[in-house]
C-alpha positions as CSV (number, residue, x, y, z in Angstrom):
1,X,0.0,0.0,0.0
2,X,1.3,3.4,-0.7
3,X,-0.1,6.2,1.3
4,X,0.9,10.0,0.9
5,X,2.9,10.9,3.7
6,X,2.7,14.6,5.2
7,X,4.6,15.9,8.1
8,X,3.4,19.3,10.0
9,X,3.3,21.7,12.8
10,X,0.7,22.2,15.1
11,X,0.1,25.8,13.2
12,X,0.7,24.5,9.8
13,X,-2.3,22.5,10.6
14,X,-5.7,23.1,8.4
15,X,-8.7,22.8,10.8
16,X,-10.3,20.2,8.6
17,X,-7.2,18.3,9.0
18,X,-7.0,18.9,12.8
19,X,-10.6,17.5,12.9
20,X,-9.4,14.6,10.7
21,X,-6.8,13.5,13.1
22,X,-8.9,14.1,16.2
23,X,-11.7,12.1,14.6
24,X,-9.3,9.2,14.0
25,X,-8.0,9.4,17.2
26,X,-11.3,9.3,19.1
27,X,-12.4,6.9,17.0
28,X,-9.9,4.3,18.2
29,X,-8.6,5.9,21.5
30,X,-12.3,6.7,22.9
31,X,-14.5,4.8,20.8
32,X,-12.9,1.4,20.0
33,X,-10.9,1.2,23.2
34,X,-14.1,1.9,25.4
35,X,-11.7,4.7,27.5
36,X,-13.1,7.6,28.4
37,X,-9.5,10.3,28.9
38,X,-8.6,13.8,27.7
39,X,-7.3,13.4,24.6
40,X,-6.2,17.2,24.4
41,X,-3.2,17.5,26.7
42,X,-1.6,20.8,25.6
43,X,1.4,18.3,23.8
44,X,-0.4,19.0,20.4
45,X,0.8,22.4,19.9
46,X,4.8,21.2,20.4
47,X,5.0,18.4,18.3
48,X,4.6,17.2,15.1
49,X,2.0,15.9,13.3
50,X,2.9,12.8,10.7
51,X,0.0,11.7,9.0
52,X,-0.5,8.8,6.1
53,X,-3.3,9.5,3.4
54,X,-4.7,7.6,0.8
55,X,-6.5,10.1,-1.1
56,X,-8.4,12.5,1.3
57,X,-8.9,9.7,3.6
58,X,-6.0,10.2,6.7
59,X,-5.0,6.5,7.7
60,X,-2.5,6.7,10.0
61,X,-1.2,9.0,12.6
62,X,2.0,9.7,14.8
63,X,2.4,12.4,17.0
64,X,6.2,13.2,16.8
65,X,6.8,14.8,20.1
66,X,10.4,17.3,21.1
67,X,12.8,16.3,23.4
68,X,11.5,17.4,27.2
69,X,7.8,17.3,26.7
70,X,6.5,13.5,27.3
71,X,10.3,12.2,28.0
72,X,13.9,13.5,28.1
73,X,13.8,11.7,25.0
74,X,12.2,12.7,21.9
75,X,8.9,10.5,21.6
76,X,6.5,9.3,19.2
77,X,3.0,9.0,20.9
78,X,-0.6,9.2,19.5
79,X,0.3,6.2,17.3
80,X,-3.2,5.2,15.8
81,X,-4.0,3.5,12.5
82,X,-7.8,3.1,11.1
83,X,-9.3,0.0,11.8
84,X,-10.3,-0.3,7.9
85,X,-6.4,-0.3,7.3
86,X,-5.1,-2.6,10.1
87,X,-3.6,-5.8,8.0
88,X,-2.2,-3.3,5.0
89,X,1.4,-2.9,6.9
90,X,-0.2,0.7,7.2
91,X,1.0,1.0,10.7
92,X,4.4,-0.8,10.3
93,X,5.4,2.1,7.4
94,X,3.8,4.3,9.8
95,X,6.0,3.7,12.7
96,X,9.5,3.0,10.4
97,X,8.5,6.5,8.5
98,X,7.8,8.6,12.1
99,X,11.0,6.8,13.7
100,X,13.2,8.2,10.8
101,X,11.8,11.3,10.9
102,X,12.3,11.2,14.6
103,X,16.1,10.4,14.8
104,X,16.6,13.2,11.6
105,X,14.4,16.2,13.1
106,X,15.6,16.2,16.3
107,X,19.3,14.9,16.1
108,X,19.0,12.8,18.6
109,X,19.9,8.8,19.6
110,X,16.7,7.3,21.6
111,X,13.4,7.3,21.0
112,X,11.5,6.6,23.9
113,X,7.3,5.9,23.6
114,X,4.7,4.5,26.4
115,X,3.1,1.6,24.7
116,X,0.5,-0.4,25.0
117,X,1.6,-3.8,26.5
118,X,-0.6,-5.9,23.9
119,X,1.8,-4.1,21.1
120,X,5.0,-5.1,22.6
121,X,5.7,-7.3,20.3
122,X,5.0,-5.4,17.1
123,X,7.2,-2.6,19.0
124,X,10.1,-4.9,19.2
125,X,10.1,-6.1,15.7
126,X,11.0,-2.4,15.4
127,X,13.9,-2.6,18.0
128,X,12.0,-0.8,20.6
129,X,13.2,-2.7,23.8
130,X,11.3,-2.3,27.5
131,X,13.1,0.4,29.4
132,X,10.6,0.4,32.4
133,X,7.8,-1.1,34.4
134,X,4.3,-2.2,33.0
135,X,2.2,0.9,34.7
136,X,-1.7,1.6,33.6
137,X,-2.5,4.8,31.8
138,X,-6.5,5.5,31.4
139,X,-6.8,2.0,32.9
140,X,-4.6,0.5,29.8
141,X,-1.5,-1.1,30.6
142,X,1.4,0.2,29.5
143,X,5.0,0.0,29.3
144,X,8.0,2.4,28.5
145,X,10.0,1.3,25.5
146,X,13.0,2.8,24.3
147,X,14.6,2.8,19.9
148,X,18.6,3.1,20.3
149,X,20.0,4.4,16.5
């Protein structure tokens, strides 16, 4: 699958893409995950927003987040792909893509991300490795994973 890749600031943002990415988001995060948390958590408006499109139709999602907001680290959170893509590899060239862009933006060495535990496994086909306890976020366990270049 070949999706149109498009990487942008919080201000470079249209608001009809801004919806688009907050509807995809709820969609999965809210909706599909049956967890009821503030999405908006003032981290929007310092990081990046890396989004996959196949035609007008926004896919998948990163949230490419600076060094010193989430982490020490720089970060890659928000990580969300639609459910009428999952199976396409659509959120494998979704996470290679943001963790390039990642390691190039910000000149740095480690990525670190809070995942969900029941992606470990897809996160460490990546090289992500568990850097810290399993802890629950919005009643979702998670775990802190950290991407050596």
């Amino acid at each position: 699958m070949q999706l149109n890749w498009t990487l942008k600031k919080f201000e470079e943002l249209s608001s009809a893409v801004l919806y688009k990415i907050m509807q995809l988001r709820n969609e999965v995060f809210v909706v599909e995950q049956d967890c009821v948390y503030q999405d908006a958590d003032d981290k929007d408006q310092a990081s990046l927003h890396f989004c996959g499109w196949d035609g007008d139709k926004l896919v998948a999602y990163t949230r490419i987040i600076p060094q010193g907001i989430s982490y020490a680290e720089a970060s890659i959170g928000r990580v969300v792909t639609s459910p009428a893509y999952r199976g396409t590899g659509a959120g494998r060239q979704l996470m290679k893509e943001s963790i390039d862009r990642t390691f190039g933006l910000f000149n740095c060495d480690t990525i670190k991300i809070g995942a969900q535990v029941y992606l470990t496994k897809f996160y460490q086909s990546l090289g992500f490795v568990q850097s810290g306890p399993e802890y629950l976020e919005d009643n979702i366990p998670h775990i802190e994973m950290t991407l050596h270049k």
